[in-house]
VOVEXDO-821191 format. One record per residue: y, z, x of N, C-alpha, C, O, CB in turn; residue number from 0. Coordinates in steps of 0.2 Angstrom, whole numbers, always signed. Glycine has a CB too. Layout:
# residues N
PT    nY    nZ    nX   caY   caZ   caX    cY    cZ    cX    oY    oZ    oX   cbY   cbZ   cbX gudo
PT     Y     Z     X     Y     Z     X     Y     Z     X     Y     Z     X     Y     Z     X  NUM
...
This chain:
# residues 187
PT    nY    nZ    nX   caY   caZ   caX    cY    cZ    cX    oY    oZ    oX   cbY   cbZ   cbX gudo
PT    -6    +0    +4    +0    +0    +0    +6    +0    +4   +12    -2    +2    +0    +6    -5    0
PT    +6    +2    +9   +11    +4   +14   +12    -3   +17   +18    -6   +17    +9   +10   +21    1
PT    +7    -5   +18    +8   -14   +21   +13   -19   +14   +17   -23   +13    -2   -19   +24    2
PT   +10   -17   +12   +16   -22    +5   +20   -20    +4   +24   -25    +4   +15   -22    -2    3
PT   +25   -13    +4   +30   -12    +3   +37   -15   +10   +42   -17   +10   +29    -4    +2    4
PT   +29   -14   +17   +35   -16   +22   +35   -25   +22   +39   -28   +25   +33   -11   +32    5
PT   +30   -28   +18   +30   -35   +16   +37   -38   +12   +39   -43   +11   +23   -36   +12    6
PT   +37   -31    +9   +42   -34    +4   +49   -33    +5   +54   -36    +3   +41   -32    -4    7
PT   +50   -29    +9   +57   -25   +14   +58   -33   +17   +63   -37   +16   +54   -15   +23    8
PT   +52   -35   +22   +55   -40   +28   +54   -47   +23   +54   -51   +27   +49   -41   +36    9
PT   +54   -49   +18   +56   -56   +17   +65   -55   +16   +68   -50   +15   +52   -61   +11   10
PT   +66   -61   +16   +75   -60   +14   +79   -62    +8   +77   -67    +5   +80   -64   +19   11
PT   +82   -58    +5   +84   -60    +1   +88   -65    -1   +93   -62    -4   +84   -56    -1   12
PT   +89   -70    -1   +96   -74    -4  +100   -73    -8  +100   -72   -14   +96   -80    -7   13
PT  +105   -72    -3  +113   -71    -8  +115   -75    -8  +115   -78    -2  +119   -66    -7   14
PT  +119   -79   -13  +125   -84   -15  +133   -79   -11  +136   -74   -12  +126   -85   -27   15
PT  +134   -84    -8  +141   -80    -2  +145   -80    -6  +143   -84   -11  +145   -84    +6   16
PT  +151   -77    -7  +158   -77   -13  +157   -85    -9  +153   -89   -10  +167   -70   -13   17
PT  +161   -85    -5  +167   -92    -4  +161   -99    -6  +163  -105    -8  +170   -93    +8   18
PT  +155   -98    -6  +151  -104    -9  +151  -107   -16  +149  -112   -18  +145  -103    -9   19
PT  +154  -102   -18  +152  -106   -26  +160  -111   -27  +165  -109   -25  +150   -99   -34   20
PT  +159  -115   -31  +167  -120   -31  +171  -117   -34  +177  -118   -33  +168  -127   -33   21
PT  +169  -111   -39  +174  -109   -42  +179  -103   -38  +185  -101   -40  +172  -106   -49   22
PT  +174  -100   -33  +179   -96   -29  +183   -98   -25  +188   -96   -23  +176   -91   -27   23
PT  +180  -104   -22  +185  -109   -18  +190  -109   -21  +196  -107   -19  +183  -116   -16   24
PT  +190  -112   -27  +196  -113   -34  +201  -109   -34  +207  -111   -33  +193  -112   -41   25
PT  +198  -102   -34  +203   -96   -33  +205   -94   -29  +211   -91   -28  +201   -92   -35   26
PT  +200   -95   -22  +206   -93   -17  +208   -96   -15  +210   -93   -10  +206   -89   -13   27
PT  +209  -105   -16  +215  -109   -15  +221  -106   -19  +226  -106   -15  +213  -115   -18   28
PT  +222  -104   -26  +224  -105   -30  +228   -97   -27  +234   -96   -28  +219  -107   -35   29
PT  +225   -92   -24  +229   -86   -23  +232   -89   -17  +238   -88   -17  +224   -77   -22   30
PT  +230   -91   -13  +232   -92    -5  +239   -97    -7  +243   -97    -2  +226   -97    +0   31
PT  +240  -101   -13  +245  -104   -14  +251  -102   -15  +257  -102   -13  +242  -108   -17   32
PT  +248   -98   -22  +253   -92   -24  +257   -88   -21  +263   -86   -22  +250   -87   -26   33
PT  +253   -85   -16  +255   -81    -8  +261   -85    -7  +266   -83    -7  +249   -80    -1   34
PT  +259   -90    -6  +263   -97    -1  +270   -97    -4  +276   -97    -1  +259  -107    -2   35
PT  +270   -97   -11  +274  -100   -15  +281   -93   -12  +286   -93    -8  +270  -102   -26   36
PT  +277   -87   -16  +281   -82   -17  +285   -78    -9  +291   -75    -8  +274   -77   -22   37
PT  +279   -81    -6  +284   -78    +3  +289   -83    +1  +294   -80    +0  +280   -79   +12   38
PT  +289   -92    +1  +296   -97    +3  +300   -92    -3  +303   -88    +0  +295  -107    +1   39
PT  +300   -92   -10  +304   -89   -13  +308   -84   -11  +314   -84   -11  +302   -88   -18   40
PT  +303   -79    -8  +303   -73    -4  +311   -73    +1  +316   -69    +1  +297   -74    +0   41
PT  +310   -77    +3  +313   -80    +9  +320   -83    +8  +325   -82   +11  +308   -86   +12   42
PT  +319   -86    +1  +328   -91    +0  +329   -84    -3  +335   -82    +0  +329   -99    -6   43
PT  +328   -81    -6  +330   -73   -10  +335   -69    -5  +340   -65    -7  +323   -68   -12   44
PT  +333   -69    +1  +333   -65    +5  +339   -66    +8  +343   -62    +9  +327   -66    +9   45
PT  +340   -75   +10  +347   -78   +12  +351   -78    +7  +357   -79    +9  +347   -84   +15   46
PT  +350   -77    +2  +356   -75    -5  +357   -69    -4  +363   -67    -5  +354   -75   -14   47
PT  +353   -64    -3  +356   -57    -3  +360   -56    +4  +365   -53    +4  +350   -52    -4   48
PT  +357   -58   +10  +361   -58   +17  +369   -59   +16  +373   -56   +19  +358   -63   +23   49
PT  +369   -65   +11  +375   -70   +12  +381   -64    +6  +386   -63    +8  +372   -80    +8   50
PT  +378   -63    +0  +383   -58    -4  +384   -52    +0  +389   -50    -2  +380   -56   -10   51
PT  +380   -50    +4  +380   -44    +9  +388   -43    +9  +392   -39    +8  +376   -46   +18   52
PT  +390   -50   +12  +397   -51   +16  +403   -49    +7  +409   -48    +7  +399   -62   +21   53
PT  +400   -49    +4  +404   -47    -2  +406   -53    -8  +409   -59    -6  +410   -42    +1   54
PT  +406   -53   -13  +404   -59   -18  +410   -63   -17  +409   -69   -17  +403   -58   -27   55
PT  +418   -63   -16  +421   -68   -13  +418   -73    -8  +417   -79    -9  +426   -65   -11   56
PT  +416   -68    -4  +414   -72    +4  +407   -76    +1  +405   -81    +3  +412   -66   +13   57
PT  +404   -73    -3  +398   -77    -6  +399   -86   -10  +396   -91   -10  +394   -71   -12   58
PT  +404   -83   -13  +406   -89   -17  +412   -94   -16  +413   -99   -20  +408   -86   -24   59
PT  +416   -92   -10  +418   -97    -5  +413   -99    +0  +416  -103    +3  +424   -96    -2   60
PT  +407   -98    +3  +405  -101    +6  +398  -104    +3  +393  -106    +6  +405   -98   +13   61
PT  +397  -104    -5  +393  -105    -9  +397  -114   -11  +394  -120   -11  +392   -98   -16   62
PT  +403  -113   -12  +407  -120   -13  +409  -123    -7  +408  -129    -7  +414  -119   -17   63
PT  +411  -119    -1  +413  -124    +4  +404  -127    +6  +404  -132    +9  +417  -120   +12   64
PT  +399  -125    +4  +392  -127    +7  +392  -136    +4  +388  -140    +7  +385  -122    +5   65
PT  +397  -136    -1  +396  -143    -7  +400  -149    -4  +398  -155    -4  +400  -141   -15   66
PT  +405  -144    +1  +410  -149    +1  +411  -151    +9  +411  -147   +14  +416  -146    -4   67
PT  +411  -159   +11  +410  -160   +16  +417  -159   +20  +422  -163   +20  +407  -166   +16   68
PT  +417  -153   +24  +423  -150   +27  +425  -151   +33  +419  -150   +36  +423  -144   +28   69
PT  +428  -153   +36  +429  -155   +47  +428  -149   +47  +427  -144   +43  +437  -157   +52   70
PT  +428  -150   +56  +427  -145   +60  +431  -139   +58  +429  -134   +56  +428  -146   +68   71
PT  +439  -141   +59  +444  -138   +59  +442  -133   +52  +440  -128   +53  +452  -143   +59   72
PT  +442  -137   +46  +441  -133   +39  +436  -128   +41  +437  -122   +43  +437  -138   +33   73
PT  +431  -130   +41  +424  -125   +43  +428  -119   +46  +429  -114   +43  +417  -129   +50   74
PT  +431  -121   +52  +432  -116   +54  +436  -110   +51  +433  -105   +50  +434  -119   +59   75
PT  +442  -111   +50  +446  -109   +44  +443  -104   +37  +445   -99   +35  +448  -115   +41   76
PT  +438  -109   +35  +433  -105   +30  +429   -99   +34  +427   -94   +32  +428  -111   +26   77
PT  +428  -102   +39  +424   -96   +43  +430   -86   +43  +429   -80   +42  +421  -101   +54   78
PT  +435   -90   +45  +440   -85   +46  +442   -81   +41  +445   -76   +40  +445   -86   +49   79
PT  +442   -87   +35  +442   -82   +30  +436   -78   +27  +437   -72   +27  +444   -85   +25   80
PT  +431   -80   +25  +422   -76   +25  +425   -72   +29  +429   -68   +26  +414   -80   +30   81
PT  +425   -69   +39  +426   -65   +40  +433   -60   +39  +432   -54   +39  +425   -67   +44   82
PT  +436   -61   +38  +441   -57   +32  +441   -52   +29  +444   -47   +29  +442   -60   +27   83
PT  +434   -55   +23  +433   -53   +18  +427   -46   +20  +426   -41   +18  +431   -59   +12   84
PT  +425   -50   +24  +419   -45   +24  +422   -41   +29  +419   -36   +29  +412   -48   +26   85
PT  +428   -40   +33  +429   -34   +37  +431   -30   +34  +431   -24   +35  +433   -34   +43   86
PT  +435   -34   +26  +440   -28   +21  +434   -27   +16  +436   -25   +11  +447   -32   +16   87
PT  +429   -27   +17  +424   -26   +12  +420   -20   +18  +419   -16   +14  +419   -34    +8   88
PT  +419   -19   +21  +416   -15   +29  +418   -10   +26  +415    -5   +24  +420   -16   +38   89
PT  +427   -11   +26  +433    -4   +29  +433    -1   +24  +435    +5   +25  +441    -5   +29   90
PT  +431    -3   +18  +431    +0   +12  +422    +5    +8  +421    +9    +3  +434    -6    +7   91
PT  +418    +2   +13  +413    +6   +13  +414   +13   +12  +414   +15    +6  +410    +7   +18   92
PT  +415   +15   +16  +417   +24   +17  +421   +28   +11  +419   +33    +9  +422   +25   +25   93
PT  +427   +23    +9  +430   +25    +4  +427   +26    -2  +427   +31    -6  +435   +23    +3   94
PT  +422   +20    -3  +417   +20    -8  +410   +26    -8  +406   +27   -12  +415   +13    -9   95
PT  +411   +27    -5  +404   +33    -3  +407   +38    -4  +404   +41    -8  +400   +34    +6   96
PT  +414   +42    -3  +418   +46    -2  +419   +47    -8  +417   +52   -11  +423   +44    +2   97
PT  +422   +42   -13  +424   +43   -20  +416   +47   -24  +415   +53   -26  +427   +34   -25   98
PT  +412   +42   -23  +403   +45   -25  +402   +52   -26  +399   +55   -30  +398   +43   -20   99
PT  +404   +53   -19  +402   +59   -16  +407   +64   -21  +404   +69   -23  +404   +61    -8  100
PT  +414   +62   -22  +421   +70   -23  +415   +68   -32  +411   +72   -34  +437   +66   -22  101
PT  +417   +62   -36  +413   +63   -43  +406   +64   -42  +404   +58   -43  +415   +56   -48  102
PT  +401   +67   -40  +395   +69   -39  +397   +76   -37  +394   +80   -41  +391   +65   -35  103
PT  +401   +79   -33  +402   +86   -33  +406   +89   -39  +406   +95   -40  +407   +87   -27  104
PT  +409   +84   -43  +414   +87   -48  +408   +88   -55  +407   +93   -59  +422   +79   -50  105
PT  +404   +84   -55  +400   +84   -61  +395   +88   -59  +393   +91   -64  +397   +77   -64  106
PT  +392   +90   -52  +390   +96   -52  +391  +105   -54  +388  +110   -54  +390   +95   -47  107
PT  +399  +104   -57  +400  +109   -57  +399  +112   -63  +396  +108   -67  +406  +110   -55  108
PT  +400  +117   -65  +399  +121   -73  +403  +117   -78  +401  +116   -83  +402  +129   -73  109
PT  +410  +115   -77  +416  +112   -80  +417  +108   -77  +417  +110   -71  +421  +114   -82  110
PT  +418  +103   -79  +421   +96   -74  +428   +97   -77  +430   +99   -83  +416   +86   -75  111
PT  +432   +96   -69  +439   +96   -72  +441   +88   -74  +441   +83   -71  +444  +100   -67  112
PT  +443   +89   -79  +448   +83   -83  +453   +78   -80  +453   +72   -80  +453   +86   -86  113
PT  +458   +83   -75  +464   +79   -70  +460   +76   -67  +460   +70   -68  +470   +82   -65  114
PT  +453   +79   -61  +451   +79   -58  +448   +70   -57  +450   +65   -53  +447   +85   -58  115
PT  +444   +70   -63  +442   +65   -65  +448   +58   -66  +448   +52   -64  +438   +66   -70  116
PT  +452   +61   -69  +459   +56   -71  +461   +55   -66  +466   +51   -67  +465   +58   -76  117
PT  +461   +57   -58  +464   +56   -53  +458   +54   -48  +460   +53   -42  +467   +62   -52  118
PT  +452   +52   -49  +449   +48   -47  +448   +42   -49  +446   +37   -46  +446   +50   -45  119
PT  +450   +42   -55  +450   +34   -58  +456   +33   -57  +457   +27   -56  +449   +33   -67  120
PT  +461   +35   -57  +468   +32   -54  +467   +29   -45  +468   +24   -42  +476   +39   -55  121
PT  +464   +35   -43  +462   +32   -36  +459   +23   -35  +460   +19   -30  +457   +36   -35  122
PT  +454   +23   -40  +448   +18   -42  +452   +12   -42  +452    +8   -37  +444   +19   -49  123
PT  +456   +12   -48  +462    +7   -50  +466    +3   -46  +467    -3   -46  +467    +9   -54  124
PT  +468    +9   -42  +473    +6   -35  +469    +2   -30  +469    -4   -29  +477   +14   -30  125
PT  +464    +6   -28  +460    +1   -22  +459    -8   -25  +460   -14   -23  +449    +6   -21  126
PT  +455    -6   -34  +454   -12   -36  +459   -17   -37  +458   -22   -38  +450   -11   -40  127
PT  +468   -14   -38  +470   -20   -38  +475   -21   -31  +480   -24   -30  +475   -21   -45  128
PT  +471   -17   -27  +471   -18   -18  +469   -24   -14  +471   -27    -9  +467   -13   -16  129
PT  +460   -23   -18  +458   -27   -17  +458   -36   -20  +457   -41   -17  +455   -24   -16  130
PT  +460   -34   -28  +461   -40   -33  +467   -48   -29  +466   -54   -29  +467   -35   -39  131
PT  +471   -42   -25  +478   -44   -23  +476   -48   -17  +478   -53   -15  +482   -37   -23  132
PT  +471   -44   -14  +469   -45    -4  +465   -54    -9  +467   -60    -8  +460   -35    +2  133
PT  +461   -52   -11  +456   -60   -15  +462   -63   -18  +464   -66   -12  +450   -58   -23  134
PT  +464   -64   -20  +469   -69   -22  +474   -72   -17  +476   -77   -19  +472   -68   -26  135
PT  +475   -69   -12  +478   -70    -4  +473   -75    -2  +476   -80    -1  +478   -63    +3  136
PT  +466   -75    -2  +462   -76    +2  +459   -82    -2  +457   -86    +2  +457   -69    +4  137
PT  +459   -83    -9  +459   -91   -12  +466   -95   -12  +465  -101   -14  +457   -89   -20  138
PT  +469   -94   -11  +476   -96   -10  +477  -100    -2  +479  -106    +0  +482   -89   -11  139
PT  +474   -96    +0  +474   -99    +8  +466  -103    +7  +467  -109    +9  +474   -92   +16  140
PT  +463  -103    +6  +456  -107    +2  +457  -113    +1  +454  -118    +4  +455  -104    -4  141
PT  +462  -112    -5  +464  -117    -8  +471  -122    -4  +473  -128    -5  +467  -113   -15  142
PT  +472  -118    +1  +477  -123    +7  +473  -128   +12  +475  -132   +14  +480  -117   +12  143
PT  +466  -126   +12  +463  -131   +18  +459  -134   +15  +455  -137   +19  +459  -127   +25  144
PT  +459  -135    +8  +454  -143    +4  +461  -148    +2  +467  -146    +0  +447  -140    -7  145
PT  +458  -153    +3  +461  -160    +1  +460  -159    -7  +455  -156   -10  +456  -168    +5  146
PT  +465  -164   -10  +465  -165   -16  +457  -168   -19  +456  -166   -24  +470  -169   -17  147
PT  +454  -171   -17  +446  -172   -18  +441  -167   -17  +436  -167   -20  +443  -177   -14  148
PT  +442  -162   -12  +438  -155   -10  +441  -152   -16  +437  -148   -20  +439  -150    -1  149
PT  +445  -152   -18  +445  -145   -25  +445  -149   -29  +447  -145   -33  +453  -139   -26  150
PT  +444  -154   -32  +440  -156   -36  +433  -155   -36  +430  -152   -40  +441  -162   -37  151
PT  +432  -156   -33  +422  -155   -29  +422  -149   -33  +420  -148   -39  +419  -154   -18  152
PT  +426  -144   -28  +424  -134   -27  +426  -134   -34  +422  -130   -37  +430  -128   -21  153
PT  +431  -138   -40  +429  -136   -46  +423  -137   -50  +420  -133   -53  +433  -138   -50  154
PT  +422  -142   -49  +415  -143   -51  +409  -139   -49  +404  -138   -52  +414  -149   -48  155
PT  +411  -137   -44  +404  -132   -42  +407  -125   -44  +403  -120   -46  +402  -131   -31  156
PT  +411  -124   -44  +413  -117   -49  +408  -117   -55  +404  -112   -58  +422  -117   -52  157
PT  +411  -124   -57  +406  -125   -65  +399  -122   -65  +396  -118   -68  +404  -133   -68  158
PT  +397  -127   -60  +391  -126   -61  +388  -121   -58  +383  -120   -60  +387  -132   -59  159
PT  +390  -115   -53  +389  -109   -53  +389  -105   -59  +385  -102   -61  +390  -107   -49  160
PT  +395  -105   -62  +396   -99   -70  +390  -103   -74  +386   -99   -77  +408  -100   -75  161
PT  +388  -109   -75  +383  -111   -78  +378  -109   -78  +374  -108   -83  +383  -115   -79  162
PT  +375  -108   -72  +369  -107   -68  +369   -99   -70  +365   -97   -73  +368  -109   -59  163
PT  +375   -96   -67  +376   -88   -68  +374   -86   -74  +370   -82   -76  +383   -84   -66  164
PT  +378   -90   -80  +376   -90   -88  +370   -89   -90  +368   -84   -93  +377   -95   -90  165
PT  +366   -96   -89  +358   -96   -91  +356   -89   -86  +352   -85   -90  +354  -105   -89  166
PT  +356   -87   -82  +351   -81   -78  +355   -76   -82  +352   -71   -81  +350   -79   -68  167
PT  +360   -75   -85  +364   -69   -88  +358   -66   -95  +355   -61   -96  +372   -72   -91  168
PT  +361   -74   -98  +357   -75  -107  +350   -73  -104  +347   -69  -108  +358   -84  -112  169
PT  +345   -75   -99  +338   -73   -97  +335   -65   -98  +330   -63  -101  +339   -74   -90  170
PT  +341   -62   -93  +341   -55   -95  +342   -52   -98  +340   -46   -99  +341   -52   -93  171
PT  +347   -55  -102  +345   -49  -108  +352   -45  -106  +352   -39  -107  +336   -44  -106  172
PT  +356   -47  -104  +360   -42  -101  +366   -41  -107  +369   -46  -110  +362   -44   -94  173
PT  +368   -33  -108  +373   -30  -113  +380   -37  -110  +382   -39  -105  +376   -19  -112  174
PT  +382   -38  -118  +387   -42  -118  +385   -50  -119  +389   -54  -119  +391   -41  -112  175
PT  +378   -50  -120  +378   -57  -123  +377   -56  -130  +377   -50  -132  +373   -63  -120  176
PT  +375   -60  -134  +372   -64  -140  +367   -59  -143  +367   -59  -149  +369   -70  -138  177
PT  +363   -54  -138  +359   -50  -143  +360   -44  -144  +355   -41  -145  +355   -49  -142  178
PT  +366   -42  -145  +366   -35  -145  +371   -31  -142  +373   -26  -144  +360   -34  -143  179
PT  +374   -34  -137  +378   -33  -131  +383   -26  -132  +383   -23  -137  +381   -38  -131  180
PT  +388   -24  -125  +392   -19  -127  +400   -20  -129  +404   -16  -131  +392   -16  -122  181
PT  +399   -30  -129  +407   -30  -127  +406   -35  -135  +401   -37  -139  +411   -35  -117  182
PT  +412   -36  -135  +417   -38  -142  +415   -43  -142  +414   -46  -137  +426   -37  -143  183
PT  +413   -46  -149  +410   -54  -149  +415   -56  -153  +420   -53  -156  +403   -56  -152  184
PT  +414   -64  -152  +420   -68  -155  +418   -71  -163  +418   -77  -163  +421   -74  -150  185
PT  +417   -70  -167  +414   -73  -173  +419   -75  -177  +418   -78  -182  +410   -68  -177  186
């Protein structure tokens, strides 16, 4: 009895390998592709987010100068403005961390004081038409180094970014459109 059991231990048994059968080839084409797809996506995602880093002016003049065929000189110009924006978008880090911090200590407390708050939204207001003011400097001189056919173009691509921004708005779902939203509709 002992000789049959070790008879039946030593023949081998066939297994079907996963990767042999065509439907698993199928699938792990089919995942390996996916993979493929989702890193390139990955990847352009990635240079949109580096590029707004520098702060959404600098994103959306060099989102329109990319349209438009610029000289050297231009390019260059646009480059000095991009850097501009983003050193005034830098400088203002700290202040923005800073305000976070005084309204996160204020709402920590037992009573949040009133002025307290009304005097950091007055703070808020000032920076923002600080910086309102610094961006419209910074499209004005923008608007100095395109030819009468480059700002035709850059209008056109304005469009078609607020369009593009549109349809991904209405996508999500986001308060202030059509379903529901926070802000005042026009009926």
């Amino acid at each position: 009895m002992s000789d049959q059991i070790n008879r039946e231990e030593q023949v081998p048994v066939k297994r079907k390998s996963v990767l042999s059968s065509t439907a698993s080839r199928v699938i792990l084409s089919a995942v390996i592709i996916l993979f493929a797809v989702l890193a390139v996506k990955g990847i352009a995602f990635a240079k949109h987010i580096h590029k707004f880093a520098d702060g959404p002016g600098a994103f959306i003049i060099d989102r329109i100068a990319e349209t438009l065929d610029l000289s050297s000189d231009q390019k260059a110009k646009v480059e000095k403005i991009k850097d501009q924006i983003k050193e005034k978008m830098e400088s203002k880090k700290s202040v923005r961390e800073n305000k976070m911090e005084e309204f996160a200590d204020e709402f920590r407390k037992d009573n949040i004081d009133r002025n307290k708050l009304l005097e950091l939204g007055q703070k808020k207001e000032q920076e923002m038409k600080e910086m309102k003011e610094f961006m419209l400097d910074k499209i004005i001189e923008f608007h100095s180094i395109l030819t009468p056919e480059q700002r035709n173009k850059a209008v056109d691509e304005m469009k078609n970014m607020k369009e593009k921004f549109g349809k991904m708005h209405d996508r999500q779902g986001r308060p202030g459109d059509d379903r529901g939203g926070f802000r005042d509709r026009k009926d």
